[in-house]
Every structure is written in C-alpha cells, then in structure tokens.
C-alpha positions, 0 to 999 in steps of 0.5 A, spaced: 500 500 500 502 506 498 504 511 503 501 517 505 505 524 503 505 529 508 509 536 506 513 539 512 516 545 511 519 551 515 521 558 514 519 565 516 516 567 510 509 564 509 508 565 501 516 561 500 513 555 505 506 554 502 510 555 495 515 549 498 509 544 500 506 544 493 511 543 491 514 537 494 506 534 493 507 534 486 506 542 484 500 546 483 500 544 476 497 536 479 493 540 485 488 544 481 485 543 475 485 549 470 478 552 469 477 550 476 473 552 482 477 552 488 474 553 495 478 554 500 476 553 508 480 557 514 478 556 521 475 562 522 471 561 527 470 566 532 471 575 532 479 575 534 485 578 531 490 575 528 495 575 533 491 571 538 492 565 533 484 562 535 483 563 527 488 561 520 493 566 520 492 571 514 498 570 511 496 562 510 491 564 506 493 569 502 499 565 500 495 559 498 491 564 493 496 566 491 499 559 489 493 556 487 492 562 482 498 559 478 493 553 476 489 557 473 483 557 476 476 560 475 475 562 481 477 561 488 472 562 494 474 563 501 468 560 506 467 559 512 461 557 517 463 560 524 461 557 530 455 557 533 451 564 534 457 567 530 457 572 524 463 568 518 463 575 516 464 579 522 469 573 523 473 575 516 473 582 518 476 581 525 481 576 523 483 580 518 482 573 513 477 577 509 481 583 507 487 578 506 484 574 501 480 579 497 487 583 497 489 576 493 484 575 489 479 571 493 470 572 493 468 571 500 462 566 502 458 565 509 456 558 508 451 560 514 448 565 509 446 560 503 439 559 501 441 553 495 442 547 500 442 539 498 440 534 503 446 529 503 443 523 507 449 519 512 450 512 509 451 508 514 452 514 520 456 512 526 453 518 530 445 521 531 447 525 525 443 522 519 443 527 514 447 534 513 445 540 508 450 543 505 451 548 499 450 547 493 457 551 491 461 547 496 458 541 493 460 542 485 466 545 486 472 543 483 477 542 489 476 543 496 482 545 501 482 544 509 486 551 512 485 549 518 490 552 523 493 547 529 490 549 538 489 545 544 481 545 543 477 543 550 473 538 547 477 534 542 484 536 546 486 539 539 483 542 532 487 541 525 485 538 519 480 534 521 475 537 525 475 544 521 471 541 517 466 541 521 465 549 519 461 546 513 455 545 516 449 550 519 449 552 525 443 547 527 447 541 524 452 545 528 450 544 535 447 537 533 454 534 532 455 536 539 449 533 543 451 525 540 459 523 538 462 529 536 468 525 533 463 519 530 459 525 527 465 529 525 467 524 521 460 522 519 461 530 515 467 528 512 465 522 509 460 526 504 465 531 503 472 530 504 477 536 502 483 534 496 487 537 500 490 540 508 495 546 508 496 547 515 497 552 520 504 551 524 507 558 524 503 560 530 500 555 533 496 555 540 498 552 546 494 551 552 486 553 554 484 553 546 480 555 543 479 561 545 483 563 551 490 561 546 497 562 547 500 562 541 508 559 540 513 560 534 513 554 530 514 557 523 511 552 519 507 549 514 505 543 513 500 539 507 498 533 505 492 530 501 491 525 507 487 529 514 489 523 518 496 523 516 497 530 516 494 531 524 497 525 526 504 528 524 502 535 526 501 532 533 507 529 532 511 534 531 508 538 538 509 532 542 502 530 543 501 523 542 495 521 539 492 516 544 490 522 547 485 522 541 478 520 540 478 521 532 483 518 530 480 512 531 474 514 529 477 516 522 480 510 522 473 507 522 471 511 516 477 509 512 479 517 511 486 515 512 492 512 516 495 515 522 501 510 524 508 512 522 510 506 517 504 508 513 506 516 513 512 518 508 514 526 511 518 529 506 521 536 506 523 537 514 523 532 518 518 531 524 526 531 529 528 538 526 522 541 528 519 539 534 517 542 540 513 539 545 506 544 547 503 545 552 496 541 552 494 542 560 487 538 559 492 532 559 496 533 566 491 529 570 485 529 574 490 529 582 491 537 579 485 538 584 485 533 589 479 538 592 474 534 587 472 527 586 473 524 579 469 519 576 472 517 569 470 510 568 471 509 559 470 517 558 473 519 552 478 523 551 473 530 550 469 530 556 476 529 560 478 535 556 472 539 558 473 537 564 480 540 565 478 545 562 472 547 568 476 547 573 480 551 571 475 556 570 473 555 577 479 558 579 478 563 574 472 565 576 472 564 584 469 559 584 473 553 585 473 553 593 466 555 593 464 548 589 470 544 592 467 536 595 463 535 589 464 529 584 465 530 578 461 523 573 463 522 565 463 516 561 459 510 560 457 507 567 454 503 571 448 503 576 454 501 582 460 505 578 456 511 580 458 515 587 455 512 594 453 516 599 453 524 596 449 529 597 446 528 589 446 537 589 453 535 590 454 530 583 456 533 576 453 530 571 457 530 565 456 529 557 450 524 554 454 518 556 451 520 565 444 522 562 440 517 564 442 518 572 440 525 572 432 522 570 433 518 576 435 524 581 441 525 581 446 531 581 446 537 575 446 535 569 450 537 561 448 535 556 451 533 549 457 528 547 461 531 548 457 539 552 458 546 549 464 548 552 461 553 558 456 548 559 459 544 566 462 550 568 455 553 569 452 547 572 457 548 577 456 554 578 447 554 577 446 548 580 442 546 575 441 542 567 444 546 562 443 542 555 441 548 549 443 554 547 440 558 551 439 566 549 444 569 553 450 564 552 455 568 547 453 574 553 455 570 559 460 567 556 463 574 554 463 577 561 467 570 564 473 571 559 476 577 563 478 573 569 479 567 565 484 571 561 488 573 567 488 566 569 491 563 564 497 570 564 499 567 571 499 560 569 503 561 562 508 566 567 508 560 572 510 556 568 515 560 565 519 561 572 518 553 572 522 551 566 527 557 568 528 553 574 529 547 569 534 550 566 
C-alpha cells in the first residue's frame, strides 16, 4: 500500500513555505485543475485578531491564493461557517482573513448565509447525525482545501485538519454534532465531503486553554498533505502530543479517511526531529491537579476529560473553585454501582450524554451533549442546575467570564515560565 505524503516545511516567510509544500506534493500544476473552482476553508471561527492565533493566520491564506492562482483557476472562494451564534463575516473582518484574501484575489462566502442547500443523507452514520445540508457551491466545486490552523481545543484536546471541517455545516447541524459523538459525527461530515487537500497552520500555533483563551508559540511552519489523518497525526507529532490522547483518530480510522501510524506516513521536506517542540496541552496533566474534587472517569473519552480540565480551571478563574470544592465530578459510560455512594446528589456533576440517564433518576446537575458546549459544566457548577441548549444569553455570559479567565491563564503561562527557568 502506498504511503501517505505529508509536506513539512519551515521558514519565516509564509508565501516561500506554502510555495515549498506544493511543491514537494507534486506542484500546483497536479493540485488544481485549470478552469477550476477552488474553495478554500480557514478556521475562522470566532471575532479575534490575528495575533491571538484562535483563527488561520492571514498570511496562510493569502499565500495559498496566491499559489493556487498559478493553476489557473476560475475562481477561488474563501468560506467559512463560524461557530455557533457567530457572524463568518464579522469573523473575516476581525481576523483580518477577509481583507487578506480579497487583497489576493479571493470572493468571500458565509456558508451560514446560503439559501441553495442539498440534503446529503449519512450512509451508514456512526453518530445521531443522519443527514447534513450543505451548499450547493461547496458541493460542485472543483477542489476543496482544509486551512485549518493547529490549538489545544477543550473538547477534542486539539483542532487541525480534521475537525475544521466541521465549519461546513449550519449552525443547527452545528450544535447537533455536539449533543451525540462529536468525533463519530465529525467524521460522519467528512465522509460526504472530504477536502483534496490540508495546508496547515504551524507558524503560530496555540498552546494551552484553546480555543479561545490561546497562547500562541513560534513554530514557523507549514505543513500539507492530501491525507487529514496523516497530516494531524504528524502535526501532533511534531508538538509532542501523542495521539492516544485522541478520540478521532480512531474514529477516522473507522471511516477509512486515512492512516495515522508512522510506517504508513512518508514526511518529506523537514523532518518531524528538526522541528519539534513539545506544547503545552494542560487538559492532559491529570485529574490529582485538584485533589479538592472527586473524579469519576470510568471509559470517558478523551473530550469530556478535556472539558473537564478545562472547568476547573475556570473555577479558579472565576472564584469559584473553593466555593464548589467536595463535589464529584461523573463522565463516561457507567454503571448503576460505578456511580458515587453516599453524596449529597446537589453535590454530583453530571457530565456529557454518556451520565444522562442518572440525572432522570435524581441525581446531581446535569450537561448535556457528547461531548457539552464548552461553558456548559462550568455553569452547572456554578447554577446548580441542567444546562443542555443554547440558551439566549450564552455568547453574553460567556463574554463577561473571559476577563478573569484571561488573567488566569497570564499567571499560569508566567508560572510556568519561572518553572522551566528553574529547569534550566
């Protein structure tokens, strides 16, 4: 069987970098047809500026037009569907991805403005998602290429190839993904529409509390290939991050989008060893960091631990950690005897679908999903009570929580500073 090819190339300048990997994958010449639509998908999924590295740099944007352009093609269209409640143009405005890609020469779509949508059944769906609509434009195009950028996600520990495809969907098929098997139902989107070809962003990526509190680091790369498998399993590589840490690679496994193991992934350009450096990924350092709460873990995924982690911290941030302190935390498929003994049920946390059936029977605080909105445990905490829709306040309360939670994390990036410091 042949190998997947993966692209690495490192550098300061994003244009020479983006020009490399095509390059070492054949040349744009093999990559985009003459006469083609090519429709490009950034990560653009939240209003913040460039520097913060929550969305694709505009520099890998532009600089993939500008290749893509050497093909001939007949248009190139930017596109994008902005996380739940969020305005894609407002997000290109904010990001600087739009004024940079129609500087290169790219029209600009909002995929939640679209009216001409096809239903796409889920053949054999490994999740609740039986049917996806998606843009009639996005479905006749010639090429799609994924521009994901790499960060640290509290609901999948990280986001690159593959789950920034899930940007292709209306909101309401946006926030049913997160109520069942968000890995299953990510994959569920690529096995309708699969990109032809991940140029990903490694210049800056995030390290830490992502994907809105980010701590960007200088990487300098860029990485590519026609396998989003292979690419995020080598993007994790690169930043240290095993991949058993991961719920979806298994899950891609399963729909055959591509391989992840190491004898199946040919690297050219860079090696992973020349570039290297280890993020930090604190959703990964274990639930004995606040031994002030009791975590019951049996056979969860690796997102609802993530989230978890997350919420703690957020607890800090927000002062309310001591206040909650004693509670028992629950995720993951259980049993009845698996369940906490002897607790107050006000003082149980019921967290992801996976516990739903508990809370009909009395017990504890409940959010919703597989795995929840990321706010949604925190507030559970906080409330005392279900949380399982998008209620009308959301993007409000999740505004007013971000100034302490930012605070929080410059201590702990400082912190962790004087650490390594200390280190050597």
């Amino acid at each position: 069987m042949p190998k997947s090819l993966v692209a690495i190339s490192k550098g300061d300048d994003p244009e020479k970098m983006v020009a490399e990997v095509f390059a070492l994958l054949g040349g744009v010449e093999n990559l985009v047809k003459p006469r083609s639509t090519v429709v490009l998908k950034p990560n653009a999924g939240h209003p913040a500026a460039a520097e913060t590295s929550v969305n694709t740099s505009p520099e890998l944007v532009a600089a993939v037009i500008k290749e893509v352009k050497k093909g001939n093609p007949k248009e190139v269209i930017v596109a994008e569907a902005a996380a739940i409640g969020c305005d894609s143009l407002h997000v290109f405005d904010v990001s600087g991805i739009g004024a940079a890609a129609e500087a290169a020469g790219a029209r600009l779509v909002d995929i939640k403005r679209e009216k001409d949508l096809i239903t796409i059944p889920i053949r054999d769906a490994r999740s609740d998602l039986k049917k996806v609509k998606l843009p009639r434009f996005l479905l006749e195009a010639e090429h799609l290429f994924d521009l994901p950028i790499f960060k640290s996600h509290a609901s999948m520990v990280f986001t690159c190839a593959l789950k920034n495809m899930k940007g292709v969907v209306q909101d309401i098929t946006h926030q049913q993904m997160h109520m069942t098997d968000l890995a299953a139902a990510m994959m569920d989107v690529w096995s309708v529409i699969r990109a032809d070809l991940i140029v990903a962003d490694l210049i800056r990526p995030a390290e830490g509390f992502g994907p809105h509190t980010t701590i960007p680091v200088d990487f300098g790369c860029v990485v590519a290939s026609k396998d989003p498998v292979a690419l995020d399993a080598t993007a994790c590589r690169m930043v240290g991050l095993g991949i058993d840490k991961v719920a979806y690679f298994g899950a891609a496994a399963e729909r055959n989008l591509g391989y992840f193991e190491e004898e199946d992934i040919e690297v050219v350009g860079r090696t992973i060893a020349e570039v290297q450096k280890d993020l930090w990924f604190p959703y990964l350092e274990g639930f004995d960091t606040w031994p002030q709460y009791t975590f019951h873990t049996s056979n969860a995924c690796s997102s609802c631990e993530s989230l978890v982690a997350f919420t703690m911290e957020k607890l800090k941030a927000l002062g309310q950690y001591d206040k909650n302190a004693g509670c028992h935390i629950v995720v993951g498929s259980k049993r009845d005897d698996e369940m906490p003994q002897g607790v107050d049920p006000n003082n149980v946390i019921l967290i992801g679908d996976c516990v739903k059936r508990f809370r009909g029977k009395g017990v504890g605080h409940w959010s919703a999903g597989c795995p929840p909105l990321e706010p949604h445990p925190l507030w559970v905490f906080i409330d005392r009570e279900d949380h399982f829709e998008m209620e009308p306040y959301f993007r409000e309360r999740m505004a007013q929580d971000e100034k302490p939670w930012v605070e929080h994390i410059e201590m702990m990036r400082e912190q962790r500073r004087k650490d390594q410091d200390e280190k050597g």
